[in-house]
N, C-alpha and C positions, 0 to 999 in steps of 0.2 A: 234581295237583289243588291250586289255590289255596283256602285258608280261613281264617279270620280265628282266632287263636290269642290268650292271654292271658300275658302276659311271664312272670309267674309259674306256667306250668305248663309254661317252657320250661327246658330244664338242657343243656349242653354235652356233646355223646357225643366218648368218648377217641377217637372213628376219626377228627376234624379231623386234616387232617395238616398242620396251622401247630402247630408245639412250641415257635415261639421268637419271641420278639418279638411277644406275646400281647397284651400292653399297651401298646406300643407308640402313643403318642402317642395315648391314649385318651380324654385330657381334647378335644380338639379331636376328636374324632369325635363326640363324646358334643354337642357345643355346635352343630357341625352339623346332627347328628340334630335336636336340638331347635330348629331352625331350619327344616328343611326338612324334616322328615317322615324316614321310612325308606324308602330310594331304592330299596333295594332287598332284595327279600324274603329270608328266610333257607331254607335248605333245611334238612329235620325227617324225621323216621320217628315213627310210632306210639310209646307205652311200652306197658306189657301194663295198668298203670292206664286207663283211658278221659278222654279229653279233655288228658291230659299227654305232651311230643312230646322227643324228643334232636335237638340242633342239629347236623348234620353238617357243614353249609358257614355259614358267617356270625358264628365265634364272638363275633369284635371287637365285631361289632353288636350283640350278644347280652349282653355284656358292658357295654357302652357304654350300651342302653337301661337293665338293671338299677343302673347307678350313677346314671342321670337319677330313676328313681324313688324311690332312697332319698336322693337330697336333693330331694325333693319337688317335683320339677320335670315330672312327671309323674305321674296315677292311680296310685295302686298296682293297679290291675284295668285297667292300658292293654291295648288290645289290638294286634295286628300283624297284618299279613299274611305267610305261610308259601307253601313247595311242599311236599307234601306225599309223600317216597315210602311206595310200599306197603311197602317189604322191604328191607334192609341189605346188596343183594347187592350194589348197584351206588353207595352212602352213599360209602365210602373215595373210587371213582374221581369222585364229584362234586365231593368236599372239593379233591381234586386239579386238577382242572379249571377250577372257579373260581379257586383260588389260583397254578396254574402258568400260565394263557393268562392272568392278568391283567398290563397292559403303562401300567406308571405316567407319567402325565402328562408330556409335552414342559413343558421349564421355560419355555419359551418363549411356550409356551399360557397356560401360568399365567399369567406376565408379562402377556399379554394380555387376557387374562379378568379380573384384577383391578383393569386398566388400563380396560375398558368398564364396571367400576363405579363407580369416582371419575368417570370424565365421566360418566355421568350425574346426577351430584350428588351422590352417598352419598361420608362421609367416611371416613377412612380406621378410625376406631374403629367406625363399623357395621359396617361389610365382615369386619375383624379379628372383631368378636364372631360374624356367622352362619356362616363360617366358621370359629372354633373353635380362631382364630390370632391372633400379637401383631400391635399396629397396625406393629411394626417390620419386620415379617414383610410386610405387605401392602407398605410403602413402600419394601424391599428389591426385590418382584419390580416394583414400577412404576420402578426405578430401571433398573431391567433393560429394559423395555417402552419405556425412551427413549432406550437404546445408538443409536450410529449405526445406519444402515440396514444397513450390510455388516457388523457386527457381530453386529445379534439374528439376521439373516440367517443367520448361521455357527450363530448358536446353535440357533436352530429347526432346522435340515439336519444335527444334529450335530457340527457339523464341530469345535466346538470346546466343553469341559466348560463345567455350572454355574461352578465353578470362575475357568474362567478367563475367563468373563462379568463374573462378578462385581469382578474385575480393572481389566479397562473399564470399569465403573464407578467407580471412585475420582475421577472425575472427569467432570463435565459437560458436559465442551466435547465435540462432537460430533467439531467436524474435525481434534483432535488423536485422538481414538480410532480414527477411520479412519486416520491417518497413519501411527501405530503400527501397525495393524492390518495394515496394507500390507504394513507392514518386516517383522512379527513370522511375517507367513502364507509368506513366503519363508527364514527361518533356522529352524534345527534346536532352537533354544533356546523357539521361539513361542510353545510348549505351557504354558509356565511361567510361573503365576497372577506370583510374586516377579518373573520378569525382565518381564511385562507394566507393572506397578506401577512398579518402576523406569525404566520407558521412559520413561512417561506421568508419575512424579514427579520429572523429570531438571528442575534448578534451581529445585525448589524446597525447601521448610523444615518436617520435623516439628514436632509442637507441643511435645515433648519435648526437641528441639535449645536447647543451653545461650544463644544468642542471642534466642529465642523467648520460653525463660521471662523473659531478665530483661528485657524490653519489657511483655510481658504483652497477653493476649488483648483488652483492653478497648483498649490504647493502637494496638494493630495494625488492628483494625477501625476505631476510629475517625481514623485516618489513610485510611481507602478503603483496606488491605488486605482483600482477598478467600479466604476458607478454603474449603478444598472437602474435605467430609466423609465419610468411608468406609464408607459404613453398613453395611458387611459387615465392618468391624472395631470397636475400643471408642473412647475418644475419646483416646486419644493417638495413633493412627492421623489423625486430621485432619491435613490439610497444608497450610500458607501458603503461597501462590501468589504473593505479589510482593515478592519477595526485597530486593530496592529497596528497600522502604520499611522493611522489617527492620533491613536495612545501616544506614540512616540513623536509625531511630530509637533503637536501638541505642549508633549511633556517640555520638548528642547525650548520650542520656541516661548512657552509662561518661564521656565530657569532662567535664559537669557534675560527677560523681562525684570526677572528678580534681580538678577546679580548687576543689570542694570542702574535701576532701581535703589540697590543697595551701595553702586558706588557713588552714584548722583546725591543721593541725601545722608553717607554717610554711613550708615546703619553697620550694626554687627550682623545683622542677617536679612534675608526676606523670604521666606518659607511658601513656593509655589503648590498651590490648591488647585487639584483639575477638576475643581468643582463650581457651580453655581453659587455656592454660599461655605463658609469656613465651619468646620464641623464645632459642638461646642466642647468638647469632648479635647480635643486638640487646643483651644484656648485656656482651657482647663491645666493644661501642663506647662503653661507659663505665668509669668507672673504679668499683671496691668501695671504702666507706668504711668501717669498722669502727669505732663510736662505745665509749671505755671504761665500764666499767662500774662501779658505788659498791659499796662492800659493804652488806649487808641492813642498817637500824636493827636493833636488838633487837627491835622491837615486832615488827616486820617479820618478823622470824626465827622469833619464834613464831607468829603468824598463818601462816608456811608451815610449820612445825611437826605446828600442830592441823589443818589444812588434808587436808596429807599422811595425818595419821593415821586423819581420816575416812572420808579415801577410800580406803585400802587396807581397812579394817572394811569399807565398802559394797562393794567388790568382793567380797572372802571372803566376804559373805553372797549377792549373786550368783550366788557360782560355786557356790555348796554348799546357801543355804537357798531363797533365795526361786526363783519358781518363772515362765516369763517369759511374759509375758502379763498376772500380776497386775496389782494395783493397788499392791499393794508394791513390785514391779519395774518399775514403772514410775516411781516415785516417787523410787526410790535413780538409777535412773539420769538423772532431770532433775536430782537432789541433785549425781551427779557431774560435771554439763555443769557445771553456776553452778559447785564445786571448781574448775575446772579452769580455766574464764574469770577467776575473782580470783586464782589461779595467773598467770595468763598478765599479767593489771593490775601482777601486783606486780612480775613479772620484766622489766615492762615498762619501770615506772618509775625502774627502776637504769639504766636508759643515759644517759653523759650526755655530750653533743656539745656539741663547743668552738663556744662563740658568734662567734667568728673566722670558721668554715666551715660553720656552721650554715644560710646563706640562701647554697650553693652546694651543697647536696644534693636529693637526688629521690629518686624512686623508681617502683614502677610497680604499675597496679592493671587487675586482667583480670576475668576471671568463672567461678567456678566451674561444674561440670556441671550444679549445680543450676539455674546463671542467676543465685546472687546472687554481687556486688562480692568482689573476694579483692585483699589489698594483700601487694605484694611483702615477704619475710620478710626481705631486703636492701635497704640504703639505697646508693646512688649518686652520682659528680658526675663532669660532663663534663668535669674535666680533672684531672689529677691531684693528689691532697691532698699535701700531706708532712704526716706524722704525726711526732711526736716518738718518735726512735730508730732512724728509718728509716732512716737511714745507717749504719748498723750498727756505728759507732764502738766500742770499745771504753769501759768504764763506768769512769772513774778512779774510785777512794778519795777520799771528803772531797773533792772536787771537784778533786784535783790531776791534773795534767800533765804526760804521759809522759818524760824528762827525755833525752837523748842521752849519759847519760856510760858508756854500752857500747857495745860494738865490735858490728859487723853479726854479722858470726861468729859472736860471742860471745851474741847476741842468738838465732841460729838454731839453736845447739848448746842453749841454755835450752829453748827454745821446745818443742824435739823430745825433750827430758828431759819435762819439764811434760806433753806430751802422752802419753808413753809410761805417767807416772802418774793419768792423767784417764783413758785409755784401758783401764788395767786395772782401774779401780773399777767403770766401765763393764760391764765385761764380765764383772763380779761379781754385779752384780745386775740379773738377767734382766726383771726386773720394768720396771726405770729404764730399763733399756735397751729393751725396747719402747716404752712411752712416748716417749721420746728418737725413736725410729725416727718413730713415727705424726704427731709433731708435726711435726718438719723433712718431713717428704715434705709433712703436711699445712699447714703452711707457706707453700711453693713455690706451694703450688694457693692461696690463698688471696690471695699478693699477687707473683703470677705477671705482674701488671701493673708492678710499683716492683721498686727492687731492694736488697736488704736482705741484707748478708753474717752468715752464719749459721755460715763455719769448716766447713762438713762437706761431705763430696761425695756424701752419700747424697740420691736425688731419687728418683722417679716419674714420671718426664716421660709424658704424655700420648702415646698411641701416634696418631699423623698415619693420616688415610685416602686411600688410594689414587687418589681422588675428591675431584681440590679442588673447592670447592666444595657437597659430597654435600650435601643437605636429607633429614634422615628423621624431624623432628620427630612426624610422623603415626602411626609405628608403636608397638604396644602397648612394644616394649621401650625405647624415647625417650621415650617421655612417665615411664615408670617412671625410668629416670634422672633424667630432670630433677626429678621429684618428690623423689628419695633426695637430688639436690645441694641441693635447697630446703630440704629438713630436718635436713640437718645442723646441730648448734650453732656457732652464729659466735661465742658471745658472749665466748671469750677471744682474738679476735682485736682487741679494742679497746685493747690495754696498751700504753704509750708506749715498752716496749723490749722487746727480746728474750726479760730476763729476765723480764720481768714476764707475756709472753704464754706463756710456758713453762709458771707457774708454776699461771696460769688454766685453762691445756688439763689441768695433772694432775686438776685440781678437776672435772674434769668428771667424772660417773659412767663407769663402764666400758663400757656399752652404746653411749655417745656416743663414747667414744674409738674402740671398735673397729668403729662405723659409718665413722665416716674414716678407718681402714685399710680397710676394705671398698670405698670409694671410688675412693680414690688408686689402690688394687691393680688394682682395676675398669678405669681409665682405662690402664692399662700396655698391656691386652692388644690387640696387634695384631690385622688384617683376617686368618682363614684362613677354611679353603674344603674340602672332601673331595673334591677335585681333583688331579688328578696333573699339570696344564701351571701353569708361572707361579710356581712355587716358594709356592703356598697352603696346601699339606696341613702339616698338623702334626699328627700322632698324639698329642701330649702332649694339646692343645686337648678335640681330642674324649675324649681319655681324663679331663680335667674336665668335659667336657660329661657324662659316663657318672655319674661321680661325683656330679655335683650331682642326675642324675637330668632334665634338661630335655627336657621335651615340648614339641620346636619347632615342633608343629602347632596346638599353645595359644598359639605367641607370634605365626606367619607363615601366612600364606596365600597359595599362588598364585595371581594372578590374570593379566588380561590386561594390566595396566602393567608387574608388577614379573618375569613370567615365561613365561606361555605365549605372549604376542603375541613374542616377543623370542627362540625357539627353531624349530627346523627341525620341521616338520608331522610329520616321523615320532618326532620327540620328544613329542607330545601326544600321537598313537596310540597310543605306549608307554604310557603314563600311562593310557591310559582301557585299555587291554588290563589294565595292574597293577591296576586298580580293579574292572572289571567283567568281565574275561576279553574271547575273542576276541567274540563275539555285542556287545557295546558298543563294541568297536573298531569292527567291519563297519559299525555304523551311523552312524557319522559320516565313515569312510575315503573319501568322495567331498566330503567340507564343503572350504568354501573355508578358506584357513586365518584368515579373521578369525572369520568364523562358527564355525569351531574353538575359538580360543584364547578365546573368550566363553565356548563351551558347555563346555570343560574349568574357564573360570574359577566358572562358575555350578554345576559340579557338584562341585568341590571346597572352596564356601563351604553349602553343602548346600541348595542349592536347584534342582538336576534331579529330573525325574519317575522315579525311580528306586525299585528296591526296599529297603526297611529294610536289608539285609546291605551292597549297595553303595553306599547312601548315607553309612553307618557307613563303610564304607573309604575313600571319597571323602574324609570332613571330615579322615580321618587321614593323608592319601597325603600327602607330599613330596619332590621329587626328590631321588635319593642323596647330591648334593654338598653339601644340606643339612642332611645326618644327621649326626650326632655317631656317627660309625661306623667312621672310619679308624683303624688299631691303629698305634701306636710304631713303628717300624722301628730297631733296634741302632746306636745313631751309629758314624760311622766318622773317631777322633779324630785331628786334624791341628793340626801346628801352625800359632800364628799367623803367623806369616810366611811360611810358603807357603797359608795363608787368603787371606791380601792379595795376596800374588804368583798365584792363581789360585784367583778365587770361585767358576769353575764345577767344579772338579774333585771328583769326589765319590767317587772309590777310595782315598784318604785319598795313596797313593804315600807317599815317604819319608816325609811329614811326618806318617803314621797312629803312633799310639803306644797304650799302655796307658791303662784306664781312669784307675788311679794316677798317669799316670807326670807329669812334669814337662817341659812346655812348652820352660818356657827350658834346662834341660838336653840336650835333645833337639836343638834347634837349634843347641847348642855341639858335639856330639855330631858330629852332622850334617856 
């Protein structure tokens, strides 16, 4: 029986059997209601009061009207229309019935339904308010309502998720969504909102990309760049479409920056990089200039002094008092920014370059991630300087000149006395002698370009890759290199002689000295591999790989360039069996292998439709030859001369000896 009921003598009976998700986007039910009436009635039982009923089906509603009348958007004495049962026997299976046969909206409908009420004139904020949703809301599903035709098509038949509609949209062009569309309904990866997006934004520019920002959104439009916005993501999701006009505006405005740049400080050049980092490759074909440096004034010395002393106080209160968010914390740390910039003025102003070769230096200015200008922390010149000392002459006394009235001999027996007494002070103090070590290795790297006798044979020489030519500037562990060679202090490499650069590298703090061991040591270690063909494996490598602890699934990722396009198909099988078991191998064991090496690439950057467990395994899987997982194996020691007389021999034969034993005795032996 239908009859007309008073909101207020309605109460929710516990037999609904909705327990969850009760309130559930209640504010837009509630704004529909009040827009369109109550579509549909609630179902009630008697109470033993007269005229007072329990809601068994319709709580939302029931809910939703009571929140309209206590903000006064309603009578408080509305009334509704009700069913009315007689008896509680059959309450539970109605609550059920309405809530379990209900079959929620085709998104596609939606799309369309709110697409037939902007044409007819209503705007996008009417629409949003009587249905009880954001204006972004409505202009998300009309963005959806102008997919290509084969597109909404898939979506209304289900063929393909909300999701990954929304994908397709990233972009307006019609006849690239179909083109994709095409490609994507034939591979196994199609499903996937990420590889969609990436289809459809192949050559073009986030707004986030570090060439983006430093052009800027006003400079980019008003050159006729075109942005095509993601309304199903926030706004750094927006993506520049004519990469063209990026490149170029880009270009002009780092040149300007340069020639700026270059007339302000004088320079013979300043070489614009439309890159986040300066390739090394390109430093490579100039020469390092190393300008000496003045000592501090006094004044000087105390303004870095008080300087220093502030900002070690602002830190200790950082770490201990203030609290981060404040306005306190916020305050010390602009305090330490401006520190650290008249830091950096006054360090700045000690260089001081011979006016001789002054307007034959450059250098290079690129852009940081942020987008803004970054000038190289190195000065340059295309051809080589000679600096005073560089020849490595010996430093006469008083400016005299080494005289011949000794015998050669007699010269070589000194010589080898002298050094056997330099050699054992040396080796007296461990201190001097590191230092000693850090500096001649760090030395060599420094002016590996000229050549500058230095009397020792200890080097570093940079270990060569297998790969002339290799470019890996791209990967997260290059660009971390190049950053550590940037930051290094050069500034006692500006002294006009040996001694003097010596004496500058002690004066460095000790964090700075043992960052360039850390460098030099870095640059030794040779290409291995946890391979057993090709003489790659080294047990020691990975037994520092162990040591340092590295999670080489934080530094590399396989994809389809650097690894699964470039392996035999039942090497990707393996890989998705290790990740998802057999049931994820079967389902790709038929893919072609390009279509493979995408979908292994896409699932171990973690963007397959996968479950939480194997998509956690996927971002962490990497082939075994790049694990740091090969153990030592007992050398088997031989001597040198039968090393050289047979480099392949590896059962040591005659020439295998004791850990202790002695090389050259062994071969006399022998």
């Amino acid at each position: 029986m239908i009859q007309s009921v008073k909101v207020k003598n309605l109460s929710l009976s516990k037999d609904n059997v909705r327990k969850s998700n009760r309130d559930a986007d209640l504010d837009s039910l509630a704004e529909n209601i009040a827009a369109h009436g109550l579509l549909q009635n609630l179902v009630v039982t008697p109470l033993k009061k007269a005229g007072h009923f329990t809601v068994k089906a319709g709580g939302r509603r029931l809910r939703a009207l009571q929140r309209l009348i206590e903000t006064n958007r309603l009578a408080a004495d509305h009334e509704v229309q009700v069913l009315v049962l007689e008896d509680d026997a059959g309450s539970a299976e109605a609550s059920l019935a309405e809530n379990f046969h209900r079959v929620a909206m085709n998104p596609a409908d939606e799309c369309s339904a709110f697409k037939h009420f902007l044409d007819r004139g209503a705007s996008g904020e009417d629409v949003a308010k009587r249905f009880g949703v954001t204006t972004r809301f409505v202009e998300q599903r009309v963005r959806l309502a102008e997919l290509a035709p084969v597109v909404f098509a898939a979506l209304a038949a289900g063929e393909i998720t909300l999701g990954v509609a929304q994908a397709y949209a990233v972009t307006p062009d019609v006849d690239r969504q179909a083109r994709v569309f095409e490609s994507m309904s034939r591979s196994y990866y199609g499903d996937n909102p990420d590889n969609v997006r990436r289809a459809l934004l192949n050559g073009t520019v986030k707004a986030t990309d570090a060439k983006a920002r430093f052009v800027g959104r006003d400079a980019y439009v008003g050159a006729g760049g075109r942005i095509e916005r993601d309304l199903f993501g926030d706004d750094a999701d927006e993506s520049w479409i004519d990469v063209e006009i990026i490149e170029q505006l880009a270009a002009q405005k780092l040149e300007a920056a340069a020639q700026t740049l270059a007339a302000e400080q004088k320079l013979a050049f300043v070489t614009p990089v439309l890159a986040t980092h300066v390739p090394y490759d390109m430093e490579c074909q100039l020469y390092e200039y190393h300008p000496a440096l003045r000592e501090l004034r006094e004044d000087e010395q105390d303004r870095v002094d008080s300087l220093s002393d502030e900002g070690d106080a602002l830190i200790r209160e950082l770490e201990t008092e203030l609290e981060d968010g404040t306005p306190e914390a916020e305050a010390a740390s602009v305090r330490l920014a401006d520190i650290e910039r008249e830091l950096d003025a006054i360090e700045a102003a000690r260089t001081m370059v011979d006016d001789a070769v002054k307007d034959q230096l450059g250098t290079f200015i690129y852009l940081a991630p942020d987008g803004t200008p970054r000038v190289h922390s190195r000065m340059f010149s295309e051809r080589a300087i000679r600096q005073a000392g560089d020849d490595g002459e010996p430093e006469a006394p008083s400016g005299k000149v080494a005289t011949s009235r000794l015998s050669a001999t007699l010269v070589d027996e000194l010589a080898t006395q002298r050094r056997q007494i330099l050699a054992s002070h040396v080796a007296s103090d461990a201190g001097f002698a590191l230092d000693l070590a850090i500096f001649l290795i760090a030395h060599r790297t420094v002016f590996a370009s000229g050549y500058v006798r230095d009397h020792s044979t200890l080097q570093a020489a940079a270990a060569s890759f297998p790969i002339v030519g290799f470019r890996d500037e791209g990967s997260a562990a290059s660009n971390v290199l190049a950053e550590q060679r940037q930051g290094l202090d050069v500034s006692w490499a500006g002294g006009n002689t040996l001694s003097s650069r010596f004496d500058a590298f002690r004066q460095l703090d000790e964090q700075a000295r043992a960052d360039w061991l850390a460098h030099v040591v870095a640059q030794t270690l040779e290409p291995t591999l946890n391979v057993d063909d090709g003489g790659r494996r080294n047990g020691f490598h990975d037994h520092l790989g162990r040591l340092l602890d590295i999670d080489v699934a934080q530094w590399w990722r396989p994809d389809a360039q650097n690894f699964f396009g470039r392996v035999k198909k039942d090497v990707m099988l393996e890989a998705l069996e290790e990740i998802g078991g057999p049931v994820l191998r079967g389902r790709y064991k038929d893919a072609k292998k390009g279509d493979l090496a995408n979908a292994c690439a896409a699932l171990c950057s973690g963007q397959g439709i996968v479950e939480a467990e194997v998509r956690e395994k996927a971002l962490c899987w990497l082939p075994d030859e790049m694990r740091f997982g090969a153990v030592e194996k007992p050398e088997s020691f031989r001597s040198y001369s039968a090393f050289l007389s047979d480099e392949d021999d590896s059962d040591g034969g005659a020439g295998e000896i004791a850990p202790n034993g002695d090389a050259d005795d062994l071969d006399e032996a022998a």
